[in-house]
LUMTORPA-646683 format. One record per residue (C-alpha): residue in three letters; x, y, z; residue number from 0. Coordinates in nm, 3 decimals. Layout:
N
<ALA <X Y Z> NUM>,
...
REM end
This chain:
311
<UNK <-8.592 4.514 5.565> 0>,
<UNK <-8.310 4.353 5.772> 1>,
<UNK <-7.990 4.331 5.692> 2>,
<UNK <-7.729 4.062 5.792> 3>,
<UNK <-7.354 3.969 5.690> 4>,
<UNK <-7.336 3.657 5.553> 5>,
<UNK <-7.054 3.455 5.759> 6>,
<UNK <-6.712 3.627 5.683> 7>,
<UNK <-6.798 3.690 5.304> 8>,
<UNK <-6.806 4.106 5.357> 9>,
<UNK <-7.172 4.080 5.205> 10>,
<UNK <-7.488 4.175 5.340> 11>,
<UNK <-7.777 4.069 5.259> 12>,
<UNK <-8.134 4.110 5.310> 13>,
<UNK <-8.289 3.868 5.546> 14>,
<UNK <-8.577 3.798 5.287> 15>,
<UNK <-8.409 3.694 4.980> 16>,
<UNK <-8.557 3.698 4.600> 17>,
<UNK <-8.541 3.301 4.478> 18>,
<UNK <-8.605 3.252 4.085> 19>,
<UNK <-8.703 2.916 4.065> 20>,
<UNK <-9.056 3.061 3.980> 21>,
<UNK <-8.920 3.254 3.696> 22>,
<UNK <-8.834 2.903 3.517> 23>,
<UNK <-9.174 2.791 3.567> 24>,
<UNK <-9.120 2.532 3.788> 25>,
<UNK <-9.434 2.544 3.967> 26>,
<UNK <-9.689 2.673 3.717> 27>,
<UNK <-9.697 2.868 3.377> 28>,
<UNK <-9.575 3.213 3.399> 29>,
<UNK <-9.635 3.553 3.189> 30>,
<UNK <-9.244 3.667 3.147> 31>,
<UNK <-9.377 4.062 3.162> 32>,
<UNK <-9.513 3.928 3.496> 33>,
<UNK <-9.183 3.752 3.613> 34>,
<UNK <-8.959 4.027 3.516> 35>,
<UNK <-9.179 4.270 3.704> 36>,
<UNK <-9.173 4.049 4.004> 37>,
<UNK <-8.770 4.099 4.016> 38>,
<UNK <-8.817 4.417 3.991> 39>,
<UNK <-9.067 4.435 4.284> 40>,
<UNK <-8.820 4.253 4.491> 41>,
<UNK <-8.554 4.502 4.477> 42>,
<UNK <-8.771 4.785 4.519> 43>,
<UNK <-8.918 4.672 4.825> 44>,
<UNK <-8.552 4.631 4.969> 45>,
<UNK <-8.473 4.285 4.902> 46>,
<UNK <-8.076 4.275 4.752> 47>,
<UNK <-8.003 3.917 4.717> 48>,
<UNK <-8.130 3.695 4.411> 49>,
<UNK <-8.087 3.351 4.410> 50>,
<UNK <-8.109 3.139 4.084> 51>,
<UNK <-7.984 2.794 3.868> 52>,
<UNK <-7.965 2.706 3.586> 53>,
<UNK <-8.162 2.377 3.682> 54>,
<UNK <-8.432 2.552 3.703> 55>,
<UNK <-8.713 2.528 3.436> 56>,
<UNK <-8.378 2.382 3.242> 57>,
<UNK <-8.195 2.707 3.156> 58>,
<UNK <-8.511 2.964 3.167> 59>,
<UNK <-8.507 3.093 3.477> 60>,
<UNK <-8.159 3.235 3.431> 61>,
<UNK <-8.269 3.341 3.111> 62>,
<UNK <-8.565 3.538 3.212> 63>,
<UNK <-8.371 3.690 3.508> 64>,
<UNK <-8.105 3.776 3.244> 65>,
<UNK <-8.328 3.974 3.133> 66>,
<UNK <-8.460 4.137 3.419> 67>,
<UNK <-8.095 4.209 3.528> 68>,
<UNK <-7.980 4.359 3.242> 69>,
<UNK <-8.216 4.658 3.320> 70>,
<UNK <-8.079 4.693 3.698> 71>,
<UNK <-7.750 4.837 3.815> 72>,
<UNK <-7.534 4.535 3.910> 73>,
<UNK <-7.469 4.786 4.258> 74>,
<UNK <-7.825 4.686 4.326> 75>,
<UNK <-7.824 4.326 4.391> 76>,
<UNK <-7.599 3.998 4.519> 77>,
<UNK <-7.611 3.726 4.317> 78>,
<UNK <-7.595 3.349 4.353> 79>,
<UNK <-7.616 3.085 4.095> 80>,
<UNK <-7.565 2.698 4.145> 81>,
<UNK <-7.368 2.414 3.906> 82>,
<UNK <-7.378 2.037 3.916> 83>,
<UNK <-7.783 2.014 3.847> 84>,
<UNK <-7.940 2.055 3.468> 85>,
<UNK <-8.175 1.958 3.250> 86>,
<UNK <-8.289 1.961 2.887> 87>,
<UNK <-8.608 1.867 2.726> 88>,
<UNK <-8.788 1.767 3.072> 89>,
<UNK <-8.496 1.519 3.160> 90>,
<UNK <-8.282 1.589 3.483> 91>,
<UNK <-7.895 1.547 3.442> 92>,
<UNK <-7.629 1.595 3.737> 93>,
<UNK <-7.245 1.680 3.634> 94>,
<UNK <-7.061 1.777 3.913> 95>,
<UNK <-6.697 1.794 3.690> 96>,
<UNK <-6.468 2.015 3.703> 97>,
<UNK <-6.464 2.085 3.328> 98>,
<UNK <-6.857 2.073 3.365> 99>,
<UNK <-6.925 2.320 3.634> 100>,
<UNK <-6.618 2.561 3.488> 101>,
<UNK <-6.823 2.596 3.191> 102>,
<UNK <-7.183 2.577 3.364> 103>,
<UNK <-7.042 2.924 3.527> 104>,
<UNK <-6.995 3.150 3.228> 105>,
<UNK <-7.283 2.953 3.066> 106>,
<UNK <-7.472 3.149 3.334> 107>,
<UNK <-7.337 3.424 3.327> 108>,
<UNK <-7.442 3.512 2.935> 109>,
<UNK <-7.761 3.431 3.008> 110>,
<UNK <-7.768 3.643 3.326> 111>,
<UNK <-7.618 3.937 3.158> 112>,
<UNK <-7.346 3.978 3.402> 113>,
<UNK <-6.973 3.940 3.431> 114>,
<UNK <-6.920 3.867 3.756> 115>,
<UNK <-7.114 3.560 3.995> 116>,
<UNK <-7.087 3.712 4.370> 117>,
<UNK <-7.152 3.376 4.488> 118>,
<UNK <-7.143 3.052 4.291> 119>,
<UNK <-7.276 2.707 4.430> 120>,
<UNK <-7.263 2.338 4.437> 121>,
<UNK <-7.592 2.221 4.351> 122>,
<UNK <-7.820 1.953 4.569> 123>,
<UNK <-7.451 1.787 4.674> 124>,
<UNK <-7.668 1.448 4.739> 125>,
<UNK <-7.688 1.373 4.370> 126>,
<UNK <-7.315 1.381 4.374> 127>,
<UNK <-7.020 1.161 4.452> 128>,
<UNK <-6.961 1.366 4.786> 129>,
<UNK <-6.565 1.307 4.733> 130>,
<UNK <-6.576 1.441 4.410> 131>,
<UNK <-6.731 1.754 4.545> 132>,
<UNK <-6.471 1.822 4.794> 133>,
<UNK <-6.168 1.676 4.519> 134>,
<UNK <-6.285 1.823 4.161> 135>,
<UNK <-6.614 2.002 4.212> 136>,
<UNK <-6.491 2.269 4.497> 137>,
<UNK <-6.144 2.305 4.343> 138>,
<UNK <-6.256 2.421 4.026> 139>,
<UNK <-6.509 2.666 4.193> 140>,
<UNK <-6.191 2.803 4.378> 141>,
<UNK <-6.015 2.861 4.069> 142>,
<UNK <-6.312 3.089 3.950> 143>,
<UNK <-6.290 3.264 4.261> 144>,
<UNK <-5.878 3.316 4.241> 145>,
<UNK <-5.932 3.434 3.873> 146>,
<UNK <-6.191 3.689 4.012> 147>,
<UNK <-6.468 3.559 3.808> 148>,
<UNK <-6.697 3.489 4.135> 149>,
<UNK <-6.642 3.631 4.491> 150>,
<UNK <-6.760 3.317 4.681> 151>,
<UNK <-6.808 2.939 4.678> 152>,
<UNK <-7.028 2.764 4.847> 153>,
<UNK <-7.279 2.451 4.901> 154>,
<UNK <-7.654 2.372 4.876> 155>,
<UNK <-7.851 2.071 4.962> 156>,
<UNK <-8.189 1.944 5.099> 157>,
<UNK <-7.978 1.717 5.412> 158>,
<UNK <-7.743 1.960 5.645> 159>,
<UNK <-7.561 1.619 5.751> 160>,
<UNK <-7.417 1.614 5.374> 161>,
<UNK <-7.303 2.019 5.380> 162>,
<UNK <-7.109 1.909 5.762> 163>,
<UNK <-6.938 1.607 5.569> 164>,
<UNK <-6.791 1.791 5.277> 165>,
<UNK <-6.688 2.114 5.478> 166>,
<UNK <-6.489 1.838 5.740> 167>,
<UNK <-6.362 1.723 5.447> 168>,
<UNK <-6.211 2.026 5.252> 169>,
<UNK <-5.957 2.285 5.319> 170>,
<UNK <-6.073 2.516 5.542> 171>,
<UNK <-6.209 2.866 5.361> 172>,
<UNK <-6.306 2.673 5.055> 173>,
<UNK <-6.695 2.693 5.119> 174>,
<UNK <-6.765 3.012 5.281> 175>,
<UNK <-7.192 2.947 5.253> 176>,
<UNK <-7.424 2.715 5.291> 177>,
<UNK <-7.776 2.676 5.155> 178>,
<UNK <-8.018 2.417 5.325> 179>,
<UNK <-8.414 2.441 5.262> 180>,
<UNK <-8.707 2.345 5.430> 181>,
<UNK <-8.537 2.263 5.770> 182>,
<UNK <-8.605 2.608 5.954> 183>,
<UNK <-9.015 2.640 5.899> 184>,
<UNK <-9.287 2.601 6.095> 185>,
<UNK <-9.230 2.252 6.084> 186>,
<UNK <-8.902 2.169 6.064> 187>,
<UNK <-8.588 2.286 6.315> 188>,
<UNK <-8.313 2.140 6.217> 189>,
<UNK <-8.105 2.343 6.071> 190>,
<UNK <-8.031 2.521 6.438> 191>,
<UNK <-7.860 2.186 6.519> 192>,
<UNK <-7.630 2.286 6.257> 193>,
<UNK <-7.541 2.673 6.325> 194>,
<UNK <-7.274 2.628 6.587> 195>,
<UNK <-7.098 2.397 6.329> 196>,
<UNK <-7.124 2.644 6.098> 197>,
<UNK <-7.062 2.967 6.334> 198>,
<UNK <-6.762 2.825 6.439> 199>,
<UNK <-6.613 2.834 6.060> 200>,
<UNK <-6.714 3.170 6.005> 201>,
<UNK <-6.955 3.018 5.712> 202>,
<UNK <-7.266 3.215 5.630> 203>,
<UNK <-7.592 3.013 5.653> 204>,
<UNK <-7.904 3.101 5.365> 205>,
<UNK <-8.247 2.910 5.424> 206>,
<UNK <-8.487 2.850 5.160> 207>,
<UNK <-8.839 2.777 5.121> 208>,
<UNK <-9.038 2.913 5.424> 209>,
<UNK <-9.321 2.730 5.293> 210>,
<UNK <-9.129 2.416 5.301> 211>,
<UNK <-9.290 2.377 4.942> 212>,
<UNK <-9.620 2.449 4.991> 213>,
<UNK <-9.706 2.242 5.275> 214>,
<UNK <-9.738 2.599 5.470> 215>,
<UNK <-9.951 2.767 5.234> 216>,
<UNK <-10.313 2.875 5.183> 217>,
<UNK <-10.258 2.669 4.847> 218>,
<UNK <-10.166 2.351 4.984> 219>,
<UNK <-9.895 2.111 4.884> 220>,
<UNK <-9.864 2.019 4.509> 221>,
<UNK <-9.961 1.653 4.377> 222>,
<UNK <-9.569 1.616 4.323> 223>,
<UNK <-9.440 1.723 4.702> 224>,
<UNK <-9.252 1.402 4.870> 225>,
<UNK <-9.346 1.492 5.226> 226>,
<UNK <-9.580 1.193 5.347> 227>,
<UNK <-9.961 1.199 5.396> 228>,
<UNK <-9.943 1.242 5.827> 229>,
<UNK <-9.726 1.569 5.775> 230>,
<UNK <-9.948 1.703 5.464> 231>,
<UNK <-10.262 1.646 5.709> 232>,
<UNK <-10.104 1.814 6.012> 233>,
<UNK <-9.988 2.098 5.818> 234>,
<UNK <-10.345 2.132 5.636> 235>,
<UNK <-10.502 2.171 5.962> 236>,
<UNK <-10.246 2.441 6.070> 237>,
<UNK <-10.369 2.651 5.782> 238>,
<UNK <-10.697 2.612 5.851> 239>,
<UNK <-10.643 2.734 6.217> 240>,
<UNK <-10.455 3.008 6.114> 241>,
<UNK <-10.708 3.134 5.845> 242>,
<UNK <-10.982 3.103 6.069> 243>,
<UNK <-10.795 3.323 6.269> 244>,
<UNK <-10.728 3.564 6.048> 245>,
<UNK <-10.378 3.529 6.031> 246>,
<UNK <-10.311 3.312 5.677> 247>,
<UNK <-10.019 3.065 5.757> 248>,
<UNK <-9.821 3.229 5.490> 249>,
<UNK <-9.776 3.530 5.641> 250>,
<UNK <-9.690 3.314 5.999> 251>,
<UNK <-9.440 3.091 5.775> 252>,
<UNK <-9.227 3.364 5.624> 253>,
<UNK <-9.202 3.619 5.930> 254>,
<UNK <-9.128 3.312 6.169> 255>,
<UNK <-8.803 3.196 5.875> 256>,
<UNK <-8.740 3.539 5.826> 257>,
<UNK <-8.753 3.701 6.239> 258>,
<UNK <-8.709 3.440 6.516> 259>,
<UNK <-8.296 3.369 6.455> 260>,
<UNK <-8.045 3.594 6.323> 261>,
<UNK <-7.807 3.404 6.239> 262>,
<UNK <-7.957 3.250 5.964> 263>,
<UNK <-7.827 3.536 5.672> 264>,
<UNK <-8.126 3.510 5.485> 265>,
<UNK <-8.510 3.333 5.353> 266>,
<UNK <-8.508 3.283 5.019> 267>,
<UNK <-8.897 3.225 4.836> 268>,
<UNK <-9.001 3.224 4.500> 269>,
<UNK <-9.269 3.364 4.302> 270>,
<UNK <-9.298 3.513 3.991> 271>,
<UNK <-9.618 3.730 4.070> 272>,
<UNK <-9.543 4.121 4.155> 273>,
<UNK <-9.850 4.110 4.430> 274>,
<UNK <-9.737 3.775 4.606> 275>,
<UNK <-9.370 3.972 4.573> 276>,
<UNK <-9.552 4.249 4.756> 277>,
<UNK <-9.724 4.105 4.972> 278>,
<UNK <-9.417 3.887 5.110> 279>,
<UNK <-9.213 4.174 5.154> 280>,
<UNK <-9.513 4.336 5.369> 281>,
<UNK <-9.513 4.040 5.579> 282>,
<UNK <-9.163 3.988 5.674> 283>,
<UNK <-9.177 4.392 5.791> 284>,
<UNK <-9.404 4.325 6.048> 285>,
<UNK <-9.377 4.156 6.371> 286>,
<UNK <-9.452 3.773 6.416> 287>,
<UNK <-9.753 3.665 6.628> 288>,
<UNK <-9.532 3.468 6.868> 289>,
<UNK <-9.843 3.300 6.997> 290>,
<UNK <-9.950 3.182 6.759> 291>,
<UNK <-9.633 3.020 6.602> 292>,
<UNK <-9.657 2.798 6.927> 293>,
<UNK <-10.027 2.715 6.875> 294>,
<UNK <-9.928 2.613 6.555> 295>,
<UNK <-9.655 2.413 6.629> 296>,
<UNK <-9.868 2.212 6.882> 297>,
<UNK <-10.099 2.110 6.577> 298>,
<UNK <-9.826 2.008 6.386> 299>,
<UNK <-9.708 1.823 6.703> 300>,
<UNK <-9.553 1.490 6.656> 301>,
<UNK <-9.512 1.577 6.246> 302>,
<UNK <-9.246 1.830 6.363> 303>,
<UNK <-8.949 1.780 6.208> 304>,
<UNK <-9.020 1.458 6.007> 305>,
<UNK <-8.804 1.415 5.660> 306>,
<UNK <-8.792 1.343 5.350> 307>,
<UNK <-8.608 1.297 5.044> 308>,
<UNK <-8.510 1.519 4.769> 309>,
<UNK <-8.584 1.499 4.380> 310>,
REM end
């Protein structure tokens, strides 16, 4: 496992990093034993950064890593948890207040079992007023951080162009990380257009979702995935090239997030199965097949980089 400082935060972390969506069920139903077995995979095999929210599976996913956590020296492990996105009873809610989020953060930490967030962040900023972000959102976050009760502050969303806006637009130090997904895969590059912007502010940059949610997987996208039909069938017929070539597209997605640019801090994927855990970890220690991450991106071809939008 690699190891890289994230911006000018004083933290390393490991360049594949352990995402708990999964553990909330997001995805599919989950065995708990299984899930709390999988965290504990992922720090055995070398992997020190967790990433979680409490928008996930509404409040579980915390609550199952809580209890993963409270079996594993806090040394062990950097951890990030979110504010601003929740849900109860299968209904999404957004509150991106500072009163909200203040309490959102030692909401999470009970469940997590810890007293101290190493990095807390804004959650999916495009569901928020982006001025209130940058006025009330980031302040309050501060405050935590000045009282000691997290280390670091910093942003998430699915569009890099919103993270650029409310960094121009706050006091400089206040977000010291980033966290974009799905735009540095196999299909997608644009996050790079972004890292000299962020390089130049000393902020630390965390990807997410390697397998740009499923559409590079042996699986295949999910019913619910918002990419549109010409992408899904160009990256269907990358996994089938890759599998008939022995190589499953998996393995090419999270070694080519994970090895081709270090100065992306970290990959964060999910999964709440030991073996997949395992198996990703295996992966991301071996060396990409460089060839074949340009065969594949000439299947993909004109799909490259298209968009969409969150939800």
């Amino acid at each position: 496992m690699v190891y890289n400082e994230l911006g000018k935060t004083g933290l390393r972390v490991s360049n594949l990093g352990f995402g708990a969506s999964s553990l909330g069920g997001v995805f599919r139903h989950i065995s708990e034993k299984d899930a709390i077995e999988a965290v504990f995979t992922a720090l055995d095999g070398g992997i020190n950064y967790i990433d979680v929210s409490p928008y996930y599976g509404h409040y579980k996913a915390e609550t199952v890593l809580g209890k993963a956590l409270s079996q594993i020296d806090r040394s062990r492990y950097v951890l990030s948890t979110k504010v601003g996105r929740y849900g109860q009873d299968g209904v999404n809610t957004w509150d991106y207040s500072a009163a909200r989020v203040t309490k959102s953060v030692y909401e999470s930490m009970e469940r997590l079992h810890v007293d101290h967030i190493d990095i807390i962040l804004v959650h999916d900023i495009e569901f928020a007023n982006l001025q209130q972000v940058v006025d009330e959102t980031l302040p309050a976050l501060v405050k935590l951080r000045d009282e000691h009760v997290v280390s670091h502050v910093g942003i998430t969303d699915l569009q890099p162009e919103n993270l650029k806006w409310v960094i121009e637009h706050s006091a400089e130090n206040v977000v010291e990380c980033v966290l974009n997904f799905c735009h540095y895969c196999l299909n997608d590059h644009l996050l790079l257009d972004y890292l000299d912007f962020f390089e130049q502010r000393g902020i630390g940059v965390i990807n997410a979702s390697p397998f740009s949610m499923g559409l590079l997987s042996e699986r295949g996208t999910p019913d619910w995935h918002p990419a549109p039909a010409q992408l899904k069938e160009a990256c269907a017929k990358a996994a089938i090239y890759c599998r008939e070539k022995g190589y499953p597209i998996d393995k090419l997605a999270i070694q080519y997030s994970t090895s081709l640019n270090p100065r992306i801090a970290s990959t964060l994927f999910s999964s709440a199965n030991p073996e997949n855990v395992r198996r990703n970890i295996e992966y991301v220690n071996q060396p990409v097949d460089e060839q074949l991450v340009m065969e594949v991106h000439q299947i993909i071809g004109d799909q490259m980089g298209v968009r969409w939008k969150n939800s």
